[in-house]
PAZAPA-4460 file (N, C-alpha, C; in steps of 0.05 Angstrom, whole numbers, plus 32768, in hexadecimal, padded with zeros to 4 digits):
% residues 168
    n_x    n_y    n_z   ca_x   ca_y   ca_z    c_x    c_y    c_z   seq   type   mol
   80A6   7E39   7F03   80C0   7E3E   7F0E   80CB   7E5A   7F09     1      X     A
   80C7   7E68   7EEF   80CC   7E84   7EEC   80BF   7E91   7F04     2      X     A
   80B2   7E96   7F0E   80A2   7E9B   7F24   80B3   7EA6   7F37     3      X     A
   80BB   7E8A   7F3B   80C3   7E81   7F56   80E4   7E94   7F5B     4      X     A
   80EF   7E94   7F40   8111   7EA8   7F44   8107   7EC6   7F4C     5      X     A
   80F3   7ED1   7F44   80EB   7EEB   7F55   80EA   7EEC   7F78     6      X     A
   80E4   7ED8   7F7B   80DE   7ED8   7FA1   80EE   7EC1   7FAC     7      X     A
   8103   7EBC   7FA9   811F   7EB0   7FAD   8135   7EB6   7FA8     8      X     A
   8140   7EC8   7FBA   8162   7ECB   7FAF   8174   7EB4   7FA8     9      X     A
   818F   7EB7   7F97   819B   7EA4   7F8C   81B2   7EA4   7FB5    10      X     A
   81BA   7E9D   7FB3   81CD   7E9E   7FD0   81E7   7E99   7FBF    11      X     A
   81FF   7EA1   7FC9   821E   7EA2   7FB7   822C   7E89   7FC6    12      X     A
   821D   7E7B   7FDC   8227   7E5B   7FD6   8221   7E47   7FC5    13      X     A
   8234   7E31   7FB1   8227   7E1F   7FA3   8216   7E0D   7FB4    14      X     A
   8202   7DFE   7FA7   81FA   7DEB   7FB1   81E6   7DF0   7FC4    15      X     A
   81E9   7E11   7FE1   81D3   7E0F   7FE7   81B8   7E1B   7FD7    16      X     A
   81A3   7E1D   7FEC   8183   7E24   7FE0   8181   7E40   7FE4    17      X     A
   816E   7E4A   7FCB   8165   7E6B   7FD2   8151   7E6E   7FE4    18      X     A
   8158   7E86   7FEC   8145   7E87   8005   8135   7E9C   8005    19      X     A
   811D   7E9D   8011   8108   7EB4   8008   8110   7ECA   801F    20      X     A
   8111   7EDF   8012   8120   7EF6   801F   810A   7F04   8032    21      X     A
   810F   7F26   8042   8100   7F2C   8048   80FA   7F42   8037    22      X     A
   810A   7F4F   8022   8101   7F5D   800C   80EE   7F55   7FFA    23      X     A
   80F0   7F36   7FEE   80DD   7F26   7FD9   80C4   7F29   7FEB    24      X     A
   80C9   7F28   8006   80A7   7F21   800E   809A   7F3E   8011    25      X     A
   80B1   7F55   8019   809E   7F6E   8010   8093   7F74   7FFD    26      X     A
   80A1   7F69   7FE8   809B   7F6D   7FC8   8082   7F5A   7FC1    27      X     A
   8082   7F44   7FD0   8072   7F39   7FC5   8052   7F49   7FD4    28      X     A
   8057   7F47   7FE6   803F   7F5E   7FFA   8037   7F79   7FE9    29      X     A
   8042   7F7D   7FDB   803D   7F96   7FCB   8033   7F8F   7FB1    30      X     A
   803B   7F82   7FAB   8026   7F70   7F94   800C   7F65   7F93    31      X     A
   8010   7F5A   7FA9   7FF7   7F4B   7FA7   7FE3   7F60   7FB6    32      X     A
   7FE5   7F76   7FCD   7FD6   7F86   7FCC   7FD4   7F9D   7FBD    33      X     A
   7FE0   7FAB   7FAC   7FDC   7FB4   7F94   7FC3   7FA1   7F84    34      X     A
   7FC7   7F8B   7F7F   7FB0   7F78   7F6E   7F9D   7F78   7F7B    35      X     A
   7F9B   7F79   7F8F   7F7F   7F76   7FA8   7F71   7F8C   7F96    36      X     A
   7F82   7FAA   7FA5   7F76   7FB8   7FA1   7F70   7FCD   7F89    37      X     A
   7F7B   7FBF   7F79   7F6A   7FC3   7F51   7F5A   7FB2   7F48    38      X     A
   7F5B   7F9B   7F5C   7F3B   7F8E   7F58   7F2A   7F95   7F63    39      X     A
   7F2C   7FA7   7F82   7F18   7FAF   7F92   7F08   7FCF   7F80    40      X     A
   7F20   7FDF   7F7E   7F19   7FED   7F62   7F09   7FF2   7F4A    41      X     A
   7F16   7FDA   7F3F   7F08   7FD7   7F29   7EE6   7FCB   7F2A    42      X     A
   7EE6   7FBC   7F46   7EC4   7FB0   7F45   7EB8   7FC8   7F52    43      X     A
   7EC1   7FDB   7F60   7EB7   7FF5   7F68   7EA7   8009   7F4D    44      X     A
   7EC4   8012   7F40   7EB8   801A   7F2B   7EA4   8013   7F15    45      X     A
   7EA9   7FF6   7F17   7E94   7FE6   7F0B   7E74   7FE7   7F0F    46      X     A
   7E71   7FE7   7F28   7E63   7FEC   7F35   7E4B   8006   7F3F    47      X     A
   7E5A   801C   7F35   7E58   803A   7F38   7E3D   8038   7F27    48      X     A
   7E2C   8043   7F34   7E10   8050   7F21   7E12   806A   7F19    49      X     A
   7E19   807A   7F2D   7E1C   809A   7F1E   7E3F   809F   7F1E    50      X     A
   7E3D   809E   7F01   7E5F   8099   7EFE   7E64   80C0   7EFB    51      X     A
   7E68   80D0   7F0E   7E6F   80E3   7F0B   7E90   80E4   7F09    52      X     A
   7E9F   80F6   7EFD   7EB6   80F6   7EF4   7EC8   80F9   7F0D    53      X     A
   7EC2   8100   7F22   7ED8   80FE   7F3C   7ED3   80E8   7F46    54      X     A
   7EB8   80D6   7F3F   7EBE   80BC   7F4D   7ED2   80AB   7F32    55      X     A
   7ED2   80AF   7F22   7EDD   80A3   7F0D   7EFB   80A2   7F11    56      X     A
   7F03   80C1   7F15   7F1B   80C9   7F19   7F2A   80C1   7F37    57      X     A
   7F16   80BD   7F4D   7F23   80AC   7F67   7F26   8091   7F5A    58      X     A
   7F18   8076   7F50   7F1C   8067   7F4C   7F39   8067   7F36    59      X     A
   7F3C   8073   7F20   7F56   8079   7F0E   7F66   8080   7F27    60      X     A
   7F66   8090   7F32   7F83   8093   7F49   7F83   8076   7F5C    61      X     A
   7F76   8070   7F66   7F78   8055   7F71   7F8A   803F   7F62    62      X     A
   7F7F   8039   7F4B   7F85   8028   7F36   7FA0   802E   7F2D    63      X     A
   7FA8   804B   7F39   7FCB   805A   7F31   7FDB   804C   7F47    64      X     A
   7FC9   8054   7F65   7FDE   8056   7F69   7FDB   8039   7F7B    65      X     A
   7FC9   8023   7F75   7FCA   8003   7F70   7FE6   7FF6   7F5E    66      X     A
   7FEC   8004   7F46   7FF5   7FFA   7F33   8010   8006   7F41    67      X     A
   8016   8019   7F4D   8030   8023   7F5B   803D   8013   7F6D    68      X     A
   802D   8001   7F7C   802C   7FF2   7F8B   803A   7FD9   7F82    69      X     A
   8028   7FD1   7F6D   8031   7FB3   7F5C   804A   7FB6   7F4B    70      X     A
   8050   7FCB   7F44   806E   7FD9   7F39   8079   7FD8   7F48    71      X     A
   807C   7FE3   7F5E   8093   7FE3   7F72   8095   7FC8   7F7E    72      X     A
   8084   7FB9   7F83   8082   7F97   7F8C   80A3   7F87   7F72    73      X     A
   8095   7F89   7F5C   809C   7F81   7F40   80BA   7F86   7F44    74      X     A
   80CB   7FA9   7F4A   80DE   7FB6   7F3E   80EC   7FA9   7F5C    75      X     A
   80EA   7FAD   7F70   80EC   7FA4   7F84   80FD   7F86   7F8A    76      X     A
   80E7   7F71   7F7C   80F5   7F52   7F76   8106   7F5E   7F65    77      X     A
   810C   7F66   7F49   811E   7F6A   7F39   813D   7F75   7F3E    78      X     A
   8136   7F87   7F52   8150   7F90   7F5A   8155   7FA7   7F74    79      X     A
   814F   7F9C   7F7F   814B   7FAD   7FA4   8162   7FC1   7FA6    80      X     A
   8176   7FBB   7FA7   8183   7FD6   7FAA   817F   7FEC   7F98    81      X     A
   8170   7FEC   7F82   816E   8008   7F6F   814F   8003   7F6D    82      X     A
   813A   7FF8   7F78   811F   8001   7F79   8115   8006   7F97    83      X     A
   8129   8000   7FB0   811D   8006   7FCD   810B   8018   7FCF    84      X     A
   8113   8032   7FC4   810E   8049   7FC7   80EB   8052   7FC1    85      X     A
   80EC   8044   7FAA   80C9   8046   7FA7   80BE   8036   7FB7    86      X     A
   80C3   8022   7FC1   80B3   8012   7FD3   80B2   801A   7FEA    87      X     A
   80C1   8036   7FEE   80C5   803F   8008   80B0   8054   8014    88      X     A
   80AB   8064   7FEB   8094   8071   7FE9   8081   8069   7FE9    89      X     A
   8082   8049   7FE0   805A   8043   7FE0   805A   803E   8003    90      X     A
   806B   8034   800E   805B   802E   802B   8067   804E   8039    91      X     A
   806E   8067   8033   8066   807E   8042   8050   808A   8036    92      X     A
   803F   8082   8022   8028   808C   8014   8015   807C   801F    93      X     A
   8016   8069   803A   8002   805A   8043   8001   805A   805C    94      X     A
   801B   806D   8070   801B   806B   807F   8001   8076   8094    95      X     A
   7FFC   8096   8085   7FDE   80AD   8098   7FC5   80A0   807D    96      X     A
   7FB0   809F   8089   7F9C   80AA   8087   7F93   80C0   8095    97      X     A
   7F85   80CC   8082   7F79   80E5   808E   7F65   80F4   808A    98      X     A
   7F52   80F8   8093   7F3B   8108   808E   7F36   8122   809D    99      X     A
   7F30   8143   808F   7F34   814D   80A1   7F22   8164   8089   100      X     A
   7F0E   8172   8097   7EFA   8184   8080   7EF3   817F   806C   101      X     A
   7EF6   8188   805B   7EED   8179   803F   7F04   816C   8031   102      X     A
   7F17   8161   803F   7F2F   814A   8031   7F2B   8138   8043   103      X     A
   7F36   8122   802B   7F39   8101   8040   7F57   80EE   802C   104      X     A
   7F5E   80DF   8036   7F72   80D2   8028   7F74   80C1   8038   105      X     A
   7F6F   80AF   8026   7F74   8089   8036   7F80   8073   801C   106      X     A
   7F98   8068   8023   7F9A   805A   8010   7FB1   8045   801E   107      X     A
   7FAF   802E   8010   7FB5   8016   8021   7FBF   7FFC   8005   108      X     A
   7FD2   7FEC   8008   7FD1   7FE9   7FF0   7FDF   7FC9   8003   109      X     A
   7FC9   7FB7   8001   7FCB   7FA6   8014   7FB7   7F9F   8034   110      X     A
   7FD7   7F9F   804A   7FB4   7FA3   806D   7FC6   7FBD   8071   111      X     A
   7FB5   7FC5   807E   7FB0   7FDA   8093   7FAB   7FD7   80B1   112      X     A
   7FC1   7FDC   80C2   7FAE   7FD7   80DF   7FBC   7FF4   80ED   113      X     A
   7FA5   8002   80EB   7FA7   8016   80F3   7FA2   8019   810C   114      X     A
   7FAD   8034   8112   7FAD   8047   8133   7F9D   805F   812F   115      X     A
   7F82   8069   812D   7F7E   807E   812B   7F73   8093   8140   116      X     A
   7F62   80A6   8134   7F4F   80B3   814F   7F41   80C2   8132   117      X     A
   7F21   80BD   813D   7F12   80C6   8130   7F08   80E4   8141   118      X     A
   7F09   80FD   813B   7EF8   8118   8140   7EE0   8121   813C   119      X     A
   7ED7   810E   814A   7EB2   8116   814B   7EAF   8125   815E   120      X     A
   7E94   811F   816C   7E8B   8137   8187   7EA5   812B   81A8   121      X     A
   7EAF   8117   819C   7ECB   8112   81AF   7EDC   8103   81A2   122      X     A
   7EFC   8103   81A4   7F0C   80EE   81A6   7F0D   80DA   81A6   123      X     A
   7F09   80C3   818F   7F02   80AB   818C   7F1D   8097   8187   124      X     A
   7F26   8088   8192   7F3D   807D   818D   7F38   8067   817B   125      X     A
   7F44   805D   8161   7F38   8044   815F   7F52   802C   8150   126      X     A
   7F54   801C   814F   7F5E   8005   8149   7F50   7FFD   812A   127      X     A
   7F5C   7FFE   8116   7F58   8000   80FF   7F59   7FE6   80EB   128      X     A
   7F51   7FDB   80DA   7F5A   7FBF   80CC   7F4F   7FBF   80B7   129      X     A
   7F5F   7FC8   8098   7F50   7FC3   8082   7F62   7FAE   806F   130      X     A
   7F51   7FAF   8051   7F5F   7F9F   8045   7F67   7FAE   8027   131      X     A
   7F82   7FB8   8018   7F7C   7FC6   8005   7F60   7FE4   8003   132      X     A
   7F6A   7FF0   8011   7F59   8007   8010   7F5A   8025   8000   133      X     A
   7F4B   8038   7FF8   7F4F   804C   7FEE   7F3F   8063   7FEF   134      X     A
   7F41   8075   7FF8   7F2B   8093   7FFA   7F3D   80A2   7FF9   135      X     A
   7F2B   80B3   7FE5   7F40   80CF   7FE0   7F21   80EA   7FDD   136      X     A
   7F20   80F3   7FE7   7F0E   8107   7FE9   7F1A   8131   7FE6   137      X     A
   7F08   813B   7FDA   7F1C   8155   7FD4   7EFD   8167   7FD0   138      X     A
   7EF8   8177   7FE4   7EED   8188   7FE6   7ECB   8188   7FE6   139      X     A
   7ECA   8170   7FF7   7EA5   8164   7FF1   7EA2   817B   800A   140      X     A
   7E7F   8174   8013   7E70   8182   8025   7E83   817B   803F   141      X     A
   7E83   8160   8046   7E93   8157   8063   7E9B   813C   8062   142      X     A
   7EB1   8143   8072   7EB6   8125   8072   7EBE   811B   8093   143      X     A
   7EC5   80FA   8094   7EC5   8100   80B9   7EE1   80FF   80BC   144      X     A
   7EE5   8107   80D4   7F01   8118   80D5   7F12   80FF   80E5   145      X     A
   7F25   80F9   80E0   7F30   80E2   80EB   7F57   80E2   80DC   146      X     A
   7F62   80D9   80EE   7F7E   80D0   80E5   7F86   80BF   80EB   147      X     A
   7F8E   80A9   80DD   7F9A   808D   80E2   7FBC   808A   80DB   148      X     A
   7FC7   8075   80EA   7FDD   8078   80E8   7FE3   8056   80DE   149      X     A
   7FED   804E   80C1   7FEC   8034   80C6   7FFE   8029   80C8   150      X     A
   8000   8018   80E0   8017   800B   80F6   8025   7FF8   80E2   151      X     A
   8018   7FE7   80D5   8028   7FD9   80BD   803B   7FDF   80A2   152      X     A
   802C   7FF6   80A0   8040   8006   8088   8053   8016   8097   153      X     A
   8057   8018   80B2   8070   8028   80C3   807C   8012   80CC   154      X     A
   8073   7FF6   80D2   808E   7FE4   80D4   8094   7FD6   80C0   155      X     A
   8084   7FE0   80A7   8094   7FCE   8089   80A7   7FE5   8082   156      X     A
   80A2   8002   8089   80B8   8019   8082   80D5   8010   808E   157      X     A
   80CE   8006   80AF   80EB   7FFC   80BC   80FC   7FE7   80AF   158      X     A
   80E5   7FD2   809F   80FA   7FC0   8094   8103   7FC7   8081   159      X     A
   80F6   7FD5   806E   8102   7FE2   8054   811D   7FF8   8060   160      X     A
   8115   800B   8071   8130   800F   806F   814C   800C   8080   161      X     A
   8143   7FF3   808C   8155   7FE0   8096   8165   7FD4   807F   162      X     A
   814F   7FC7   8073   815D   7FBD   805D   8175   7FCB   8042   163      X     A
   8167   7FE3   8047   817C   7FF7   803F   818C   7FF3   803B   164      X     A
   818F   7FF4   805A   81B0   7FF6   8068   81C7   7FDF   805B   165      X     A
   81B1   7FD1   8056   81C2   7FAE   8052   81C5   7FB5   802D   166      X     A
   81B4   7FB5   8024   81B6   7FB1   8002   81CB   7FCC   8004   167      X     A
   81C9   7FE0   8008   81D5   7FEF   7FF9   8200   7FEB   7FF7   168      X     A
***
């Protein structure tokens, strides 16, 4: 039952029932994919045979900014009008992927259903769908060149700051 007062507001009538908000369920969406993806992480790294120190150091940033995720989920149920704001940052830190020369950045903390276009020898449009995802790349030989836009973290931005409007 402790549980359960995080993802139920109290309502300021006696007698009626709490009701699960649309803030608790963002929060809770940020939790549980944060956890996705420090388990997806951590069996990655696990995994690693040539543990060179920038693959080490992408998985530690993953695992950061996983745990940013499940913080802001956490601070979020606790008290929405004075934690919105970071939750506002983890879903504009998920909104682009991007790959473009020797950089890439992908990070997803939860789904993804992306809009992109990949830049190969043409214009590739594509329709995107992951689960908890992460690439961060910084100055390899090549990488493939692509930009995604993810459609879910731009209409969880609308309700967050819709909701704004209301908590504040």
């Amino acid at each position: 039952m402790p549980l359960a007062r995080f993802f139920f507001k109290k309502t300021p009538n006696p007698g009626s029932r709490p009701g699960f908000t649309l803030l608790n369920g963002i929060a809770l969406y940020q939790v549980v994919g944060g956890a996705i993806g420090i388990s997806l992480a951590l069996r990655l790294g696990l995994k690693m045979e040539n543990e060179a120190n920038s693959s080490l150091l992408a998985v530690l940033l993953a695992c950061l900014l996983y745990s940013f995720s499940i913080i802001c989920g956490i601070l979020l149920l606790q008290n929405a009008r004075k934690h919105l704001t970071l939750s506002i940052i983890n879903q504009v830190l998920q909104v682009l992927s991007l790959g473009i020369g020797s950089f890439a950045f992908n990070y997803v903390a939860g789904v993804k259903i992306g809009l992109g276009l990949d830049f190969l020898e043409s214009w590739i449009v594509n329709l995107k769908f992951s689960l908890s995802s992460f690439q961060f790349v910084f100055n390899a030989a090549s990488t493939n060149q692509y930009v995604t836009i993810n459609l879910l973290a731009i209409f969880l931005l609308y309700l967050l700051e819709r909701s704004k409007e209301k908590v504040m």
